[in-house]
Residue, then its C-alpha position, 0 to 999 in steps of 0.5 A: x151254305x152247301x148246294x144242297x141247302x140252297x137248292x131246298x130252298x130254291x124248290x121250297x120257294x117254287x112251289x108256287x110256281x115258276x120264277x125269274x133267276x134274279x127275283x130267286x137271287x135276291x132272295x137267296x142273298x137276303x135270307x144269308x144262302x150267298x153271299x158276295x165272297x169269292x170268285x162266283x157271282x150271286x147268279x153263278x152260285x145260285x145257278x152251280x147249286x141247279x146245276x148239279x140236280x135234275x130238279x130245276x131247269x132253268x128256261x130261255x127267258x131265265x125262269x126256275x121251273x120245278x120239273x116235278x111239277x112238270x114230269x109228275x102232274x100227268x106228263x104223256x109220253x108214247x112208244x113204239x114196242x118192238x119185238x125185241x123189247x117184249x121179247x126182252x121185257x124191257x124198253x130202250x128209252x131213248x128217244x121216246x121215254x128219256x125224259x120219263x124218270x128224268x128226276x127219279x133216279x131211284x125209279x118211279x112206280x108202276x100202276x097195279x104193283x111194282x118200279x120201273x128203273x132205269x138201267x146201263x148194262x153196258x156203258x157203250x149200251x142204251x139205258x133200259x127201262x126195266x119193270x115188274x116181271x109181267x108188265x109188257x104181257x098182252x102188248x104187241x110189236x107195233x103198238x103204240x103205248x102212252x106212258x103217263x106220270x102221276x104222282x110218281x106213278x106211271x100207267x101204261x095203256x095201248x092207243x089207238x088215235x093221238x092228237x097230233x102234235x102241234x103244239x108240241x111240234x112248235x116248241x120243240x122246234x124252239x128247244x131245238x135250235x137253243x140246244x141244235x147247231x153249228x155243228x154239233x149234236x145233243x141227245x133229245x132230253x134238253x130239247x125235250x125238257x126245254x119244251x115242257x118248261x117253257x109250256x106245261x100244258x104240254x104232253x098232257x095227252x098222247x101224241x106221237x113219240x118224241x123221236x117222231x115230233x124231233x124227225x118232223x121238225x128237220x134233225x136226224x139221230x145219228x147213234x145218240x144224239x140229233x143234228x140238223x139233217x141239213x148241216x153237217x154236224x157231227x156227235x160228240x165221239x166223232x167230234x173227240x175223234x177229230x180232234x184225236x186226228x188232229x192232235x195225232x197230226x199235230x205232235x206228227x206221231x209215227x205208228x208206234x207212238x199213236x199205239x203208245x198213246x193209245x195205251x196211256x189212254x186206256x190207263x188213264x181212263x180205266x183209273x178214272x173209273x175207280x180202278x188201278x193203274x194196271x202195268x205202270x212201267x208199260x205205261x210210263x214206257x209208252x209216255x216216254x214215246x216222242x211227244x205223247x206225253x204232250x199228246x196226252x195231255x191236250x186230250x185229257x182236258x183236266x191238268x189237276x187230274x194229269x197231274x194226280x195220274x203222273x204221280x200216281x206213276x211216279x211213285x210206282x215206277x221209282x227210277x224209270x220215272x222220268x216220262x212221268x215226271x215229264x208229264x206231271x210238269x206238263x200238267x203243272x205248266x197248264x195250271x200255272x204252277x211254273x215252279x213245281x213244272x220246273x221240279x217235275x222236269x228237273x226230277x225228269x233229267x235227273x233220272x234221265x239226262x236224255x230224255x228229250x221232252x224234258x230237257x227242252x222243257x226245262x232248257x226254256x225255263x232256264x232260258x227265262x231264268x238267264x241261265x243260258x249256258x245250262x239252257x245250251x247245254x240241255x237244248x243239245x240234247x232236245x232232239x224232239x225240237x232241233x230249231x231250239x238250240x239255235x236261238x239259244x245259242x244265238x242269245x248265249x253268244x250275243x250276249x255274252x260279247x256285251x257283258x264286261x268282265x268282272x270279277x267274282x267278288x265284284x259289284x254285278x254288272x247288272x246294277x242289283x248292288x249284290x257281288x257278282x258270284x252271288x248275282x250273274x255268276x255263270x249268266x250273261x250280266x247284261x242291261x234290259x236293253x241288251x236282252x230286249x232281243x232275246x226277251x222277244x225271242x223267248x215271247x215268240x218261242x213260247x207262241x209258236x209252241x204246239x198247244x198254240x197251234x190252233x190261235x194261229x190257224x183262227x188268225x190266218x183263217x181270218x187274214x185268209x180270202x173266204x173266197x179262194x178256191x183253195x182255202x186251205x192253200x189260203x190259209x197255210x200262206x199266213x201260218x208263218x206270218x211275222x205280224x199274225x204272230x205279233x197280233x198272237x201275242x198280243x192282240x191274242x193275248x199270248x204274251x199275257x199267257x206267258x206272262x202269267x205262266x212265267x213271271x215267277x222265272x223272269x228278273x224283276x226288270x224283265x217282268x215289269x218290261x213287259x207288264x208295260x209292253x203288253x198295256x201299250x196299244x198299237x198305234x198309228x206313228x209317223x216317221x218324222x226323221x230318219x238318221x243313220x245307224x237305223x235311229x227313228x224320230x217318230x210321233x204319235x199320230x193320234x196324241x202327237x207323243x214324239x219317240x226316239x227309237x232304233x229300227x232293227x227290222x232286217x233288210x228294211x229301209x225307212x223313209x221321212x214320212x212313212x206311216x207305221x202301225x206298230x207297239x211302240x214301248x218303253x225301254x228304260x229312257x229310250x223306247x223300242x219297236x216292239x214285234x213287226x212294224x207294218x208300213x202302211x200305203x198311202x191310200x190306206x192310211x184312212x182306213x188304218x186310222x179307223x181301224x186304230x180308232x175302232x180298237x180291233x181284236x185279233x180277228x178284226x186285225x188279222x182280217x183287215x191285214x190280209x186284206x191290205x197284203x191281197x191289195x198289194x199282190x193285186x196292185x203293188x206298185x199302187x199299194x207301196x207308192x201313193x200317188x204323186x201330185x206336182x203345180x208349178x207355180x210362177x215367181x215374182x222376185x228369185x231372191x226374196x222367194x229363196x229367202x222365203x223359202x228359206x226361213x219356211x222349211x228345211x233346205x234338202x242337199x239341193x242347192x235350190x230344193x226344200x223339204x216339208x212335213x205336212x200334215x192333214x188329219x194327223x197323217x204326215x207326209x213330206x213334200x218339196x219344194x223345186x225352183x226349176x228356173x228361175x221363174x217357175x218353181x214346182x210343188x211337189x206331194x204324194x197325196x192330193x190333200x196334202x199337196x193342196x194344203x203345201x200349195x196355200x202355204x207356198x202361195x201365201x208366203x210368196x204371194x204367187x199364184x198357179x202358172x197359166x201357161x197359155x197366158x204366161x210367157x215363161x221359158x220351161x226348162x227341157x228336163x221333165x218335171x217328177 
């Protein structure tokens, strides 16, 4: 069933008045016009047909109101006639009379003979209401004239008194602040329109002009639009030219490339219009400028229509058409045709092995395909990006070492059971494990490109003191942050991002690797044992799950009872660390178990990270020790205690020390136990909780008690106690 055919029917059922979306979706459904199939719903298909006509407007509450029985049952609406207009014989029609032939596209009639239509002489000019010849003759500048439709006609008249207004005051305040804020503007016939649906009874009789009621009610107009005069808003050109600004100090274009773009722009726009792209050399010769072609792209918003525009150049240009090429696989990585962007810019370093964009777009791609030494040798030549040619290089080489030698006809390392030079000839043959590192990289390579720039901005705006006096200052403190780039991938779903981009380039094993590591929670572990070579015993400190791993976080020493919130992820019968781990403080380790248990967004993490590092810059020997707590406990016999003790917990390297892991509300700390003489010895805990439950345990297994010492005559040792 076509839109056309469900909206007759849709106005055909409201002819008796307005109804509720659902009613009107049940309907539509039972008489066949949706159905079920496909990606809409039953209310997104009824409401995609409404919303390509003028004929329906659907109200806050969720009623489907005909707007003729709204605009052509006598609605009144009044103007101000300037000298220009009489002068002119026609009227501007916004703010007053916008709505007036809102439905009529073809133009309504005019009361005593002849149409009124509305007219764009110029795009950048305001619509025109162009009547009969003579139609304006016998009125004056100033006059206030209503303007009434009835039945698809309109009568104009002169008048004198007005009603004043407050009804409609009232409802278009409503409308307003559905369609009006947080910064943004929108032209007055939502509003408008908006009013009367919700309420036919108004704008029966003459009132003020619209844009009077919208300047009482507190929004200003600013070329076409309204904002709230007390925010800053801004119009939708000036919001485009923001975020032209911001994309032009983005990609850091120099003159000449901001005078490229622009051409590309005015190309782009002037095809858009039904036109031919005038000059396609000039402009593939501007899209070949530095990083315009990227530029372009986030400013054109439609990667399907890019893409058509790009090949339109490419067939044009013949051999100069690697700029093109470069942006047709631009536009195919944001529709997620990874296979066809990876033709496009191997088409681009065909026709120009210098081209820069091209090569490092295709030296990634190669990258997640494995060919490293192709990705190395493409990357020497990406002048636009220098820092890739490192970590390419880097993965080259590392991996490279841990692949064993074989032969060409021999069984690939890798363990696909296919020859090697028909498997991993020319590529490093390496186990899963091996290229965990160079996995990551590739992850975060792909987050810290450009066209994220604005995930990381929102993240560090959310780690960021609200309250700094330079929040901008604030906020560049986390732009390079190694967790908020881990929360970005995931938390922030950039790893599924490049999952979904990239999966047809990565090996089966890599791809199902990381399916696992982005469905793994970060969770709460506690470090249980720490052996040598960085090697981890962890558990889980929610589900008790205890994993083996290998730490490899640079300059970081871990201890037996650390607290870690980390991705903890399989890696084939062992498990790795996956991003950073973040060592939680003691005496935030509470409020780190809530935050787990609340299942955070990014934001919610991002937030409370940047409040535990202001905490630690605040107090930061509080943050990184939590506070000791130590008893001395008088004993009864030293050997049958050494005994106990013994058979109770792990002997440390002291002769008379031991160790104990303790856990209360699944946090583990460790604690010791010191014979200072041999008379008294010390329990010692790093939290007050902790300590007491050790305390119980020593009592109850040696059958002493807390020492007295105003009553006890014990000999204390000179050293003092930690």
């Amino acid at each position: 069933m076509s839109d056309e055919e469900l909206l007759a029917a849709i106005l055909r059922w409201l002819e008796g008045g307005p109804e509720p979306v659902d009613r009107l979706v049940a309907r539509a459904a039972a008489e066949g016009l949706i159905d079920a199939e496909g990606n809409l719903t039953l209310e997104d298909q009824l409401l995609a047909a409404v919303d390509g006509s003028d004929s329906v407007w659907i109200t806050a509450d969720r009623r489907a109101v005909a707007m003729s029985s709204v605009l052509d049952t006598g609605m009144t609406l009044t103007h101000r006639f300037t000298e220009a207009e009489l002068v002119a014989g026609q009227v501007v029609a916004a703010p007053d009379l916008s709505v007036l032939d809102w439905d009529a596209p073809d133009g309504l009639d005019v009361a005593g003979g002849g149409r009124v239509e509305l007219r764009f002489d110029e795009p950048a000019q305001p619509g025109r209401l162009v009547g009969p010849p003579g139609w304006l003759d016998g009125y004056s500048a100033g006059d206030l004239v209503s303007f009434r439709r009835d039945g698809g006609v309109v009568s104009i008249e002169a008048v004198d008194d007005v009603g004043d207004g407050g009804a409609e005051l009232a409802a278009l305040r409503v409308a307003a602040t559905r369609f009006i804020g947080n910064g943004r503007g929108e032209e007055e016939p939502p509003v408008a329109l908006d009013a009367m649906a919700a309420d036919p009874s108004l704008f029966r009789s003459p009132v003020r002009p619209i844009g009077e009621l919208l300047a009482e009610i507190g929004l200003e107009r600013r070329g076409h639009e309204w904002g709230w005069a007390h925010e800053t808003w801004n119009t939708r050109a000036e919001a485009y030219q923001k975020r032209v600004d911001r994309i032009l100090r983005q990609y850091e274009l120099e003159d000449c490339c901001r005078v490229a773009l622009e051409r590309v722009r005015n190309s782009w726009r002037e095809a858009g219009l039904g036109g031919s792209v005038e000059e396609p050399q000039a402009v593939v010769e501007a899209l070949g400028h530095s990083a315009v072609a990227r530029a372009f792209l986030d400013l054109a918003h439609s990667p399907d229509m890019v893409a058509e525009f790009a090949e339109a150049l490419a067939a044009s240009t013949g051999r100069r058409a690697a700029p093109a090429y470069v942006l047709l696989g631009l536009a195919h990585r944001r529709t997620i045709d990874i296979e066809a962007a990876e033709r496009a810019f191997e088409q681009a370093v065909r026709l120009d092995p210098d081209n820069a964009l091209a090569c490092g777009e295709l030296a990634s791609l190669l990258a997640d395909r494995g060919d490293l030494d192709r990705a190395v040798a493409l990357a020497r030549r990406d002048t636009l990006d220098p820092t890739r040619i490192a970590w390419l290089t880097t993965a080259r080489d590392r991996l490279a070492a841990v692949t064993p030698a074989v032969g060409r006809n021999e069984p690939c390392p890798c363990g696909s059971g296919r020859k090697y030079k028909r498997c991993h000839a020319g590529r490093p043959a390496s186990s899963l494990a091996e290229r965990a590192g160079f996995i990551f990289t590739r992850l975060a390579e792909f987050a810290e490109a450009a066209e994220h720039l604005w995930t990381h901005f929102a993240l560090s705006l959310s780690a960021a003191d609200s309250k700094a006096p330079d929040l901008l200052r604030e906020i560049s403190r986390y732009r390079q942050d190694p967790f908020l780039l881990d929360i970005a991938l995931f938390e922030g779903g950039l790893a599924e991002d490049y999952l979904d981009e990239r999966s047809p380039l990565l090996p089966d094993d890599e791809r199902e690797f990381l399916d696992g590591v982005v469905a793994e929670p970060r969770r709460l572990w506690t470090v249980t044992d720490v052996s040598d070579g960085g090697a981890l015993r962890l558990r889980d400190v929610v589900g008790g799950e205890v994993v083996e791993v290998v730490d490899r976080s640079p300059d970081v020493e871990r201890s037996s009872g650390d607290l870690l919130l980390v991705r903890v992820a399989p890696l084939g019968s062992s498990s790795v660390l996956v991003g950073v781990p973040l060592t939680i403080p003691e005496r935030l380790r509470a409020e780190a178990f809530e935050l787990v248990e609340s299942d955070p967004d990014a934001n919610a993490l991002a937030s409370w990270y940047g409040d535990m590092m202001r905490s630690a810059v605040d107090g930061e020997a509080e943050a990184n020790t939590a506070p000791f707590v130590d008893t001395l406990v008088l004993l009864g016999d030293l050997d049958d205690a050494v005994a106990a003790l013994d058979a109770a917990f792990e002997r440390s390297d002291e002769q008379r020390s031991w160790t104990a892991a303790v856990v209360v509300d699944d946090i583990e700390r460790s604690g010791t136990i010191r014979i200072l003489t041999d008379e008294v010895l010390v329990v010692e805990c790093e939290s007050e909780a902790h300590h007491e439950q050790l305390l119980d345990t020593v009592w109850e297994l040696l059958d002493v008690d807390e020492i007295d010492l105003e009553a006890a005559d014990v000999t204390m040792p000179d050293v003092a106690t930690p």
